[in-house]
Each structure stands twice: as structure tokens, then as C-alpha cells.
C-alpha positions as CSV (number, residue, x, y, z in Angstrom):
1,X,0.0,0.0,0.0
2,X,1.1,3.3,-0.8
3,X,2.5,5.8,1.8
4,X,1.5,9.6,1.7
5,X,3.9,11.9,2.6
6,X,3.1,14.1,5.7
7,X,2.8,17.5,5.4
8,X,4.2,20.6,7.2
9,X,2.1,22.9,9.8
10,X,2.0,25.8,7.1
11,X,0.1,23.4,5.2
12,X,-2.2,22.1,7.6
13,X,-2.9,25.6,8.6
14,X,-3.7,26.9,5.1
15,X,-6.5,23.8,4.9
16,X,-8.0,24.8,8.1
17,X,-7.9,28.8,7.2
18,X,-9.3,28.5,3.8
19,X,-12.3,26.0,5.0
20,X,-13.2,28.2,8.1
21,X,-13.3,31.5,5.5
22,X,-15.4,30.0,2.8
23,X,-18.5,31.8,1.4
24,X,-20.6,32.1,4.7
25,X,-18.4,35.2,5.7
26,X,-18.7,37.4,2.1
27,X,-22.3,36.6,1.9
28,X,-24.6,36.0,5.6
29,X,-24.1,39.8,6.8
30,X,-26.9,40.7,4.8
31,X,-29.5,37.8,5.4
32,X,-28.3,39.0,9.3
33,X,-29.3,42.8,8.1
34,X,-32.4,41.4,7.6
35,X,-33.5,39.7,9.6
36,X,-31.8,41.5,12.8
37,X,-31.2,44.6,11.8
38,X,-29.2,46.1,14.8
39,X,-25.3,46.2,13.3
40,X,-24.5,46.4,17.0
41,X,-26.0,43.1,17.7
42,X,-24.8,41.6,14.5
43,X,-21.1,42.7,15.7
44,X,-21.9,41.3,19.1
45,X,-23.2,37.8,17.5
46,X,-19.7,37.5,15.3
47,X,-18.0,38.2,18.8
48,X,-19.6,35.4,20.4
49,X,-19.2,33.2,17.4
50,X,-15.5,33.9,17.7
51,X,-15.3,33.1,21.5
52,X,-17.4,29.8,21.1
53,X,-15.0,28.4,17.8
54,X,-12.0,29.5,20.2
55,X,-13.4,27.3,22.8
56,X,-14.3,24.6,20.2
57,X,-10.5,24.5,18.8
58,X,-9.0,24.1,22.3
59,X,-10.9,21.4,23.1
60,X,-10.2,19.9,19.9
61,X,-7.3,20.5,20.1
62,X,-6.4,18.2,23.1
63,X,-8.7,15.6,21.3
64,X,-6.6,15.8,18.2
65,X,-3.4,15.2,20.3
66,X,-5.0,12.6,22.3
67,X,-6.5,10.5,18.8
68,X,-4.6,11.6,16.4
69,X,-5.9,9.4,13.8
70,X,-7.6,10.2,10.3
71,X,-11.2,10.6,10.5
72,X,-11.6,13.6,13.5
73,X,-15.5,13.7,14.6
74,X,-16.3,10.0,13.5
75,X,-12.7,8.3,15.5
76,X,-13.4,10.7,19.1
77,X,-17.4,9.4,19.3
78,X,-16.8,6.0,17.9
79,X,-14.4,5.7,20.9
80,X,-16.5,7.7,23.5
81,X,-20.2,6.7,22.2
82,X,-19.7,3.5,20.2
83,X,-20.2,2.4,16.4
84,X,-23.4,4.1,15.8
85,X,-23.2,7.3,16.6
86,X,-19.7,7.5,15.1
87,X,-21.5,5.8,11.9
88,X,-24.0,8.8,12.3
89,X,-21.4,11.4,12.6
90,X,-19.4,10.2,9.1
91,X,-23.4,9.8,7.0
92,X,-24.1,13.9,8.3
93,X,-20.2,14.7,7.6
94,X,-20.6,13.4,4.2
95,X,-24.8,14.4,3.6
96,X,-24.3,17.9,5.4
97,X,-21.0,18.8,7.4
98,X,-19.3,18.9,4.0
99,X,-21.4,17.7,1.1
100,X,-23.8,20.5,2.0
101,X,-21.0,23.1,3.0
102,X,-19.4,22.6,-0.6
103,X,-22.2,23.2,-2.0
104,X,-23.1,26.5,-0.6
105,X,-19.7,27.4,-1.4
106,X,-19.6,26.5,-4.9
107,X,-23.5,28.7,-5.1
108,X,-21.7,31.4,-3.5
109,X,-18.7,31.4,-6.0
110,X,-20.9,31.1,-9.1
111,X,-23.1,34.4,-7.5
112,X,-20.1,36.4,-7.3
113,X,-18.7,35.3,-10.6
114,X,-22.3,36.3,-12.1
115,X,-21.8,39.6,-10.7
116,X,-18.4,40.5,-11.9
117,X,-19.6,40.3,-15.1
118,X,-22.9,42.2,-14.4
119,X,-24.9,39.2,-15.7
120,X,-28.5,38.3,-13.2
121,X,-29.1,34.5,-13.2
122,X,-30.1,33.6,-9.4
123,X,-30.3,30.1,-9.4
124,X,-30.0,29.1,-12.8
125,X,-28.2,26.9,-14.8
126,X,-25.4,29.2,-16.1
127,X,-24.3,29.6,-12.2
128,X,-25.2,25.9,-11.6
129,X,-23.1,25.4,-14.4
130,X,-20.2,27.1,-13.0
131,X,-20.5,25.6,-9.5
132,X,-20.2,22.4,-11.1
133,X,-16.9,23.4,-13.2
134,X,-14.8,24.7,-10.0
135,X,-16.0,21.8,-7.8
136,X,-14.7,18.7,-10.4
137,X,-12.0,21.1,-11.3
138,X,-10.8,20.8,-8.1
139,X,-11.4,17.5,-7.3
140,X,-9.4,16.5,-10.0
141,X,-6.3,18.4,-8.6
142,X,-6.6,16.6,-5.1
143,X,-7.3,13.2,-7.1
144,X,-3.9,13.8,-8.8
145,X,-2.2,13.4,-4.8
146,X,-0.8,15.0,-1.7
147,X,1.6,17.0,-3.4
148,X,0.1,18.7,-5.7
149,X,-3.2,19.2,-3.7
150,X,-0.8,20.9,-1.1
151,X,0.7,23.1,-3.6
152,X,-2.6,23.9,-4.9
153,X,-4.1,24.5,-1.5
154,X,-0.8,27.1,-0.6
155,X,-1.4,29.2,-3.5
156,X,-5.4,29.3,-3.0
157,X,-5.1,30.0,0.5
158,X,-2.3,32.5,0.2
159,X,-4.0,34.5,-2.5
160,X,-7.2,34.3,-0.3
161,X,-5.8,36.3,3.0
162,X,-3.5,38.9,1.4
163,X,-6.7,39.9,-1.2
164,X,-8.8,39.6,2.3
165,X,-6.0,41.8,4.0
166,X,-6.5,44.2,1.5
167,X,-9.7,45.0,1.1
168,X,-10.1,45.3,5.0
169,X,-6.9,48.2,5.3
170,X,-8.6,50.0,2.2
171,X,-12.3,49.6,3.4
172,X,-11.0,50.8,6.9
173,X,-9.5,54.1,5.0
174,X,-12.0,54.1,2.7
175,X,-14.6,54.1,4.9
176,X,-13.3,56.6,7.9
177,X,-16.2,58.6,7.9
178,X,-18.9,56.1,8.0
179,X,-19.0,55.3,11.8
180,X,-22.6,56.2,12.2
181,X,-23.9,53.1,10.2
182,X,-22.2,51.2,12.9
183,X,-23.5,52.8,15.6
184,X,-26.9,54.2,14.7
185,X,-27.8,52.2,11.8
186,X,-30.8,51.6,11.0
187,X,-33.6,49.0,10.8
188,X,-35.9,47.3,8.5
189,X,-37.3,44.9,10.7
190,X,-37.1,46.5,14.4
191,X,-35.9,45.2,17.1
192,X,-34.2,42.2,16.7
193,X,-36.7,38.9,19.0
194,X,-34.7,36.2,20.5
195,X,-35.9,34.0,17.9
196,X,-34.5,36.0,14.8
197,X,-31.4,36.4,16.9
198,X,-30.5,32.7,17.8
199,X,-31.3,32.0,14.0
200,X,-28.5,34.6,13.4
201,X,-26.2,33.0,15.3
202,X,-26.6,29.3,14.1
203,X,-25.5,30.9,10.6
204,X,-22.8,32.7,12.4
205,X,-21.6,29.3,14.0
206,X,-22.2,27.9,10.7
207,X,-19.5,30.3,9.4
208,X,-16.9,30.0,12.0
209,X,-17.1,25.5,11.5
210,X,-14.2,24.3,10.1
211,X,-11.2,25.2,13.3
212,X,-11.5,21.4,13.6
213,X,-11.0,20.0,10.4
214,X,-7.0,19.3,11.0
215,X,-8.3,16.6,13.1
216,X,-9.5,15.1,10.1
217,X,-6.2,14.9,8.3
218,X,-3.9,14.1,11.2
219,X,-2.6,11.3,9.9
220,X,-0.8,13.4,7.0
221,X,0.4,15.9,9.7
222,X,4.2,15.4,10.8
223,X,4.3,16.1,14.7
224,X,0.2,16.0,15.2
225,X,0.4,15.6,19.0
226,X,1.6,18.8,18.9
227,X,1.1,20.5,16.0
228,X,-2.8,20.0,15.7
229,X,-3.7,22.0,18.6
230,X,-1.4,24.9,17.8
231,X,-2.8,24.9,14.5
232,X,-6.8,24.8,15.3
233,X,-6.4,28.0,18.4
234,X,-4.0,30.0,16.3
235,X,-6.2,29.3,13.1
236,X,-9.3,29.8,14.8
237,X,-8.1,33.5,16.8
238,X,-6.6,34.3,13.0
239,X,-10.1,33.9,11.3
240,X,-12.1,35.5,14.0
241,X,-10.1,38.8,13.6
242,X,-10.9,38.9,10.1
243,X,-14.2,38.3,10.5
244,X,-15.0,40.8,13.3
245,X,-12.9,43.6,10.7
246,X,-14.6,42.6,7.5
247,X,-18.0,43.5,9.1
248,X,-16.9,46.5,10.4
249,X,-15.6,47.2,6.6
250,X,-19.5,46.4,6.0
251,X,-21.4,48.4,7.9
252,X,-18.3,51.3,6.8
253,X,-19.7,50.9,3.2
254,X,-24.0,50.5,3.8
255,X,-26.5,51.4,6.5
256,X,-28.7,47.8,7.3
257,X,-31.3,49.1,5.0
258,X,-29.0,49.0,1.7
259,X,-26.9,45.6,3.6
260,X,-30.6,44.1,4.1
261,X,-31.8,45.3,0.2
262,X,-31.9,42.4,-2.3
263,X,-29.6,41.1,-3.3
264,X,-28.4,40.2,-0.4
265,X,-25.9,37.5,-0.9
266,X,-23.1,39.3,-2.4
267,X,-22.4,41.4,0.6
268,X,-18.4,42.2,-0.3
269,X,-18.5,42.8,-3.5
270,X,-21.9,45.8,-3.0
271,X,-19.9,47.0,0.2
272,X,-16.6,47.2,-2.3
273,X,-19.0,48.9,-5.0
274,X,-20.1,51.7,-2.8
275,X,-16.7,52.3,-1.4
276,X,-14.7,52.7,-4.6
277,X,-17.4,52.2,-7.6
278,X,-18.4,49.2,-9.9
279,X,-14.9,48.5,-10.9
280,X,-13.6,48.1,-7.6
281,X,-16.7,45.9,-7.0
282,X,-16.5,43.9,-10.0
283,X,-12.1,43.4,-8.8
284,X,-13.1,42.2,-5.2
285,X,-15.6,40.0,-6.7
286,X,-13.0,38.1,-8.6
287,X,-10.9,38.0,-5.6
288,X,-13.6,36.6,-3.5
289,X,-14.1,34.1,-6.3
290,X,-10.6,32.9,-5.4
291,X,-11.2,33.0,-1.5
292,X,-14.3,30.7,-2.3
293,X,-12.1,28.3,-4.6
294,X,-9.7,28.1,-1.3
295,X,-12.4,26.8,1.0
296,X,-13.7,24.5,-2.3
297,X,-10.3,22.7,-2.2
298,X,-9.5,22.8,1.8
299,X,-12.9,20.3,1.8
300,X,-12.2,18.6,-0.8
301,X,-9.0,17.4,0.7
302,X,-10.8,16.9,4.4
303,X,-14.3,15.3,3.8
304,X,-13.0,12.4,1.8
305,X,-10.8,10.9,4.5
306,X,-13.8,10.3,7.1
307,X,-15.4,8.4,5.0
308,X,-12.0,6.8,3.7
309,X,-11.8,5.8,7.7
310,X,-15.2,4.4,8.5
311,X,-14.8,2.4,5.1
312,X,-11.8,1.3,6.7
313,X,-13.3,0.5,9.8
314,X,-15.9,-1.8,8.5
315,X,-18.8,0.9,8.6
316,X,-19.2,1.2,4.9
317,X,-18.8,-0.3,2.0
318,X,-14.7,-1.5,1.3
319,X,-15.2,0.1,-2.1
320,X,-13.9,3.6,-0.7
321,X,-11.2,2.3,1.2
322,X,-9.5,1.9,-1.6
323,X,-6.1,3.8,-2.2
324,X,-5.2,5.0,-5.8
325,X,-1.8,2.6,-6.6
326,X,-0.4,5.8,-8.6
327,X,-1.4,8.8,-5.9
328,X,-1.5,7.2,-2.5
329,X,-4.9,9.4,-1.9
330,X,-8.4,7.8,-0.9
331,X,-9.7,8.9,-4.9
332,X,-13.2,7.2,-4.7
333,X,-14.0,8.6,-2.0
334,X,-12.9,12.2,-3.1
335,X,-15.5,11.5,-6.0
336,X,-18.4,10.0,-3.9
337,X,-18.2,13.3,-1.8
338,X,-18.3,15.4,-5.0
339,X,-20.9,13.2,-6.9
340,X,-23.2,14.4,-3.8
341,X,-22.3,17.8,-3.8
342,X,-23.0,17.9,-6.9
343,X,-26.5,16.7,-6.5
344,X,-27.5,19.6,-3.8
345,X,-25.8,22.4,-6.5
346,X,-28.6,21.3,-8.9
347,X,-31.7,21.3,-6.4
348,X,-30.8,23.1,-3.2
349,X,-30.7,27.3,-2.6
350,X,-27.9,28.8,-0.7
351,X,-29.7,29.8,2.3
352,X,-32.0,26.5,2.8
353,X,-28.3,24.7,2.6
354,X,-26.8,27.3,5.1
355,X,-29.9,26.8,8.1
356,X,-29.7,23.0,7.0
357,X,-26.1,23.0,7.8
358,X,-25.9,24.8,10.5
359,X,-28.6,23.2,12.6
360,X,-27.5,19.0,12.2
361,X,-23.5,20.1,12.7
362,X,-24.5,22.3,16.0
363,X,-25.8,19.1,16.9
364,X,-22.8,16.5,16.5
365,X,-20.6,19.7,17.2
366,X,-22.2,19.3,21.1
367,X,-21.8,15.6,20.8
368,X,-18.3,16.2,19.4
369,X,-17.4,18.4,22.2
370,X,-19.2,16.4,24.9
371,X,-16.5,13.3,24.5
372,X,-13.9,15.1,26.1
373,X,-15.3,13.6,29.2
374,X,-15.1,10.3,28.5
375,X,-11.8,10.7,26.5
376,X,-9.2,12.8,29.3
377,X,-9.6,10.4,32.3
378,X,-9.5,7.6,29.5
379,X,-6.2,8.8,28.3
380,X,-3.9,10.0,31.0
381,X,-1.3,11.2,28.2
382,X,2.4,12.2,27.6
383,X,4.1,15.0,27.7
384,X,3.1,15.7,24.3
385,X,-0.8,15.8,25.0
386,X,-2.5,19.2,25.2
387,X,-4.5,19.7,27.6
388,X,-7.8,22.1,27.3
389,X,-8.0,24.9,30.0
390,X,-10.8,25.5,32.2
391,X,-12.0,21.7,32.2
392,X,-14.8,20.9,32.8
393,X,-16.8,24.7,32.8
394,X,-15.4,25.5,29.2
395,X,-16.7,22.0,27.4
396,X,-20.3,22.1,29.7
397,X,-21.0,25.9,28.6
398,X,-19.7,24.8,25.0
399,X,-21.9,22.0,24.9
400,X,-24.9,23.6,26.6
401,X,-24.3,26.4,23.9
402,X,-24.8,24.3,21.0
403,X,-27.8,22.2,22.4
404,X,-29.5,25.7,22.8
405,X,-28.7,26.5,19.3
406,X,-30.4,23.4,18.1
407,X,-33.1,23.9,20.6
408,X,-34.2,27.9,19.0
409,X,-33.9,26.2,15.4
410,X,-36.3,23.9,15.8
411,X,-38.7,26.2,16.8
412,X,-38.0,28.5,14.3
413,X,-37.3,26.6,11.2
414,X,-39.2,23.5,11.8
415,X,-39.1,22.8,7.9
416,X,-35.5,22.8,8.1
417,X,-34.8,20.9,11.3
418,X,-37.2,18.2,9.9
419,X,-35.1,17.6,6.9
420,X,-32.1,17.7,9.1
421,X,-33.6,15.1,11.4
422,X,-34.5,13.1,8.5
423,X,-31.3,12.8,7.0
424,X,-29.6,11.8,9.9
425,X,-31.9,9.2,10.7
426,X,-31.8,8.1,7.4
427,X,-28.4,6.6,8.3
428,X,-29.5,4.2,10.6
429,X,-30.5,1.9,7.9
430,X,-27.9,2.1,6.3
431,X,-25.6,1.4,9.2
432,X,-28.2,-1.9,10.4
433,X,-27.2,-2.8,6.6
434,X,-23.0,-2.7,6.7
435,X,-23.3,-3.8,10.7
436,X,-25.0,-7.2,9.0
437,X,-22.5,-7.4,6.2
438,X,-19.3,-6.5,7.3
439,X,-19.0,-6.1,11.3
440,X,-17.4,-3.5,12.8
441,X,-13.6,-4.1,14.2
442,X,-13.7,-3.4,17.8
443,X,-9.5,-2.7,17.5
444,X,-9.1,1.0,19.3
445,X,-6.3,1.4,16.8
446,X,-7.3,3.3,14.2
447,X,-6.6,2.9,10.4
448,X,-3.9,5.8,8.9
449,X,-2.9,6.9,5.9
């Protein structure tokens, strides 16, 4: 069997970067605008998104360096829970967590790409089409191996925070003046209710996933033990910075009435077009179309090895175990997850696929989280483990956090939250199914790369 070569922290970090800043963060401030309406409280929500993924990635962080095996979510419950809710962790990372999550992004890239050119086509085939064109022209660059996916994944992510960089410095300077949209701007829908509000924040959350997905991927890390944690807190504090500025940049540009006006997806490239006219609109676009492609390619490269591990495992079917004999990368399973993606460009909308996300993966992010206290007294360590600060107060309010989260969405999306419900269920089937054909291997080692 072929060995992958392991790659450096830059590497890892540029993944977890470039999945964390995907779409969610160039296009959610104006569905926030609104439906909040208060940029105050829409600052205050980022903030508290921030805090809760900083959280999140140190107590990953110390389950990364205590499993560092391939697979992340689906290797800590399997161990802490058992087979079936790991099985139902890898069927909603592959349906939702990042099937879903590429999806969105790819709609996002083909909205801004639409708009560069000044040509309207919400939700048609022209920007299905090109959705379709970056995802398989992507997944043919990680198909071709480990090398050149890292390369590729380098360059995006690069290219994605100095063009990030520079829009926030010139909207900051550009924008001087502006203060009053933050502070008194004002409101199409009144005061924001609790409900609207919690709703905001699960799309927040949903913006902010990804500080874990080096877990995923540990197995190709050199040094994970230690370099995982280091790489999902420092990742994590990085992101949240830029998030926090870039809706300061925002509200700079437009009052929440002309944030909240439709469109309202392409929030960077209308706040770049009142700052500095249609040409500078039309040039952020493009560079946004690049930060997309970034996030495109970090999930790409992540997704694909969970369900490379649970095939592995005996959870489903040996077919995307495989290796490719000429790459050393887990290529059928890099296409099943694109196949599916695939199917959700062509009949889901950016916003059902955002509240549909966000709600399941709040879910298993609580379940996630909650292992920690089966996992530390299991696994006394080395000097090598990390250990999480503020055990236990800083996983219970984490995990409390998210189980409120789920708790406001399905009251107020019950559409949503029945589809989500639905398709995680839908995996128990399918696990009954493998369970009968192939049993599950009970070994506490897990499979690498």
C-alpha cells in the first residue's frame, strides 16, 4: 500500500484557514441585516461566534493530540459513544458537514462570478453550471495526490488572505467617515426577538465550522500531537479577527437598509462597490471568487478521509477504502463526496443549505465536544498531550451552547430541522445494513494513511 507523505504545519494551517473563510463570511451579513437589523448586535453575535469556535478548537485541540488518527469527529465518538453514533457522525459529515458546506460554497462562487460580469441568473443553470466546473475542477487536482493538492491548496489560501488583507486596510481608510452606520444604523425589521437572533447566530456558528478540520487529516500531519492543537487556536483567533474587521468594513460601506436590500448575498462585492465604484466591486468579486475556490479545495482534501476511515473501519462499504496505486490518496471517496455535492448544486438554494447545515452540525458539534469527558480520564497522556484549560466549565458551557442552538432552530425553522432530522436518521439503515455485512472491528487502533 502506498504511503502519503506528511505534510508541514504551514500546510495544515492553510486547509484549516481557507475551510473556516469560505462563502458564509462574504455573503450571511446581509440575510443578518435582515433579519436582525441592529449592526450592534450583528457585531456582538460575530464576537460570540469567535469566542465559542475559540473554545471549540481548544478542546479539539487536546482531542486531536490525544486521537490523532484520520477521521476527526467520527474516530473521538466512535471511541466515546460507540459504532453508531460515530456511523451517524461520518453519514451527516458526508450528507451535510461537508457535502452541503461545498455546496453552498460552490453557489456562492458562481453568484459572485455572475456579478463580476454584471450578468443576473439567481439560481440558474449558467451559475449551476459554473459551481459544477470549479468543484470537479478541483477535485481532480486533489485526485492527482498530496503534493500537488498541497501546492494547490498554498497558492489558494495565500491568495485568499493577502486579497482579504486588502480589502479590509482600504475599506477601513475608505470608509473613515462612515461610523454612524455602525452605531446608529438603522432597521428594517425593528428590534431584533430572540428567535430572529439565535437564528442569526446558528448561521454565524455555521460560518466559524471548520477550526477542527485538521483533526481530520492528522494522519498526514508530521508532529500531530503537537502540531494540531497549535494549528486549530491560532487558526481559529486568526479567522475570527478577520471576520469581526470585514463587518466592520461592511457596515463602513451600507447602512442595514442597503446591507438588508436584495440582493443580499453578495455582501463584499456591494460594500466594495459603494466604497470605490463598480470597478472596484467587480475586482473584489474576482478575488472573492478565489477566497471561495480556497475553501472549495481545503474540503475537498478533508471530507474524503472520514469516510475513507469508517470504510476502513468496517462501517461502509470497502469500495472507498481503496487507495489510488499511482497517488497514495483515498480517490473514490474524493469522488463520492463530489458526486453528492454535486446533486445539492442542482436542487438546493444557498440559504435552505446554510440553516440546514448549520442546525445537524450544531448538533454532533455538542456531541463532538461532549467526548472530552469520556476521552481525558481515558487517556492519561504524555508529555506531548495538550491539555484544554478550564476543564470541565469551558466544554459544559460549550456543549450547553450548541444544544441551545439546536433547541431555537427547531422552533424556528421547523421545515429545516425536519429535513435535518430526516437525514440523519436516514443513516440508521444504512448502518443496520453494513453492521449485517461487514461487522465492525472493535481494534481501538485506528486505520492511517
Amino acid at each position: 500500500m502506498p504511503t502519503s507523505p506528511r505534510i508541514g504545519w504551514f500546510t495544515a494551517a492553510c486547509v484549516l484557514v481557507s475551510n473556516i473563510i469560505g462563502g458564509g463570511i462574504f455573503a450571511t451579513t446581509g440575510l443578518l441585516a435582515r433579519d436582525v437589523g441592529d449592526p450592534l448586535v450583528i457585531l456582538l453575535l460575530w464576537l460570540i461566534g469567535a469566542l465559542f469556535a475559540m473554545g471549540g478548537a481548544m478542546i479539539y485541540g487536546e482531542l486531536g493530540s490525544i486521537l490523532p488518527h484520520a477521521g476527526g469527529d467520527y474516530v473521538y465518538l466512535r471511541q466515546a459513544y460507540g459504532p453508531l453514533v460515530a456511523f451517524l457522525s461520518g453519514w451527516t459529515s458526508f450528507t451535510i458537514g461537508f457535502g452541503a458546506a461545498v455546496a453552498a460554497s460552490t453557489i456562492s462562487f458562481s453568484a459572485y462570478a455572475l456579478r463580476m460580469v454584471a450578468m443576473e441568473d439567481p439560481g440558474g443553470w449558467i451559475a449551476k453550471g459554473l459551481s459544477l466546473v470549479l468543484l470537479w475542477s478541483i477535485t481532480w487536482a486533489h485526485s492527482r495526490g498530496l503534493a500537488a493538492g498541497g501546492r494547490l491548496q498554498r497558492l489558494l489560501t495565500t491568495t485568499k488572505v493577502l486579497a482579504i488583507g486588502g480589502l479590509i486596510l482600504m475599506g477601513l481608510w475608505a470608509g473613515a467617515g462612515q461610523w454612524d452606520h455602525v452605531v446608529t444604523g438603522g432597521s428594517p425589521t425593528g428590534r431584533p426577538t430572540l428567535g430572529s437572533a439565535a437564528i442569526a447566530l446558528v448561521i454565524v456558528v455555521y460560518c466559524y465550522l471548520g477550526w477542527n478540520v485538521a483533526s481530520y487529516i492528522a494522519n498526514e500531519v508530521e508532529h500531530p500531537q503537537r502540531t494540531l492543537p497549535r494549528i486549530m487556536i491560532g487558526g481559529t483567533l486568526f479567522v475570527g479577527v478577520i471576520y469581526v474587521l470585514l463587518n466592520i468594513v461592511y457596515f463602513l460601506a451600507l447602512s442595514i437598509p442597503e446591507l438588508a436590500r436584495e440582493p443580499v448575498i453578495p455582501v463584499a462585492e456591494k460594500a466594495a462597490a459603494a466604497l470605490w465604484g463598480p470597478a472596484g466591486g467587480r475586482l473584489v468579486a474576482a478575488l472573492l471568487c478565489l477566497s471561495i475556490a480556497g475553501a472549495v479545495s481545503a474540503m475537498v482534501w478533508a471530507g474524503p478521509r472520514i469516510y475513507w476511515a469508517m470504510a476502513k473501519d468496517g462501517a461502509i462499504s470497502p469500495w472507498l477504502a481503496q487507495l489510488s496505486p499511482q497517488t497514495g490518496v483515498p480517490v473514490r471517496a474524493i469522488l463520492f463526496q463530489s458526486c453528492w455535492a454535486s446533486m445539492l448544486v442542482l436542487s438546493g438554494t444557498f440559504e435552505e443549505l446554510l440553516v440546514y447545515s448549520g442546525l445537524v452540525l450544531a448538533l454532533f458539534m455538542a456531541l463532538s465536544l461532549s467526548t472530552i469527558f469520556r476521552l481525558r480520564p481515558a487517556h492519561s497522556g504524555g508529555n506531548d498531550t495538550y491539555r484544554a484549560p478550564f476543564y470541565p466549565v469551558l466544554p459544559a458551557v460549550l456543549v450547553a451552547g450548541a444544544f441551545s442552538l439546536v433547541a431555537y432552530s427547531l422552533l424556528q425553522r421547523p421545515a429545516e430541522s425536519l429535513w435535518g432530522a430526516a437525514t440523519v436518521l436516514s443513516g440508521i439503515p444504512l448502518y443496520l445494513f453494513w453492521k449485517r455485512s461487514r461487522p465492525l472491528e472493535k481494534s481501538e487502533q485506528e486505520p492511517t494513511i
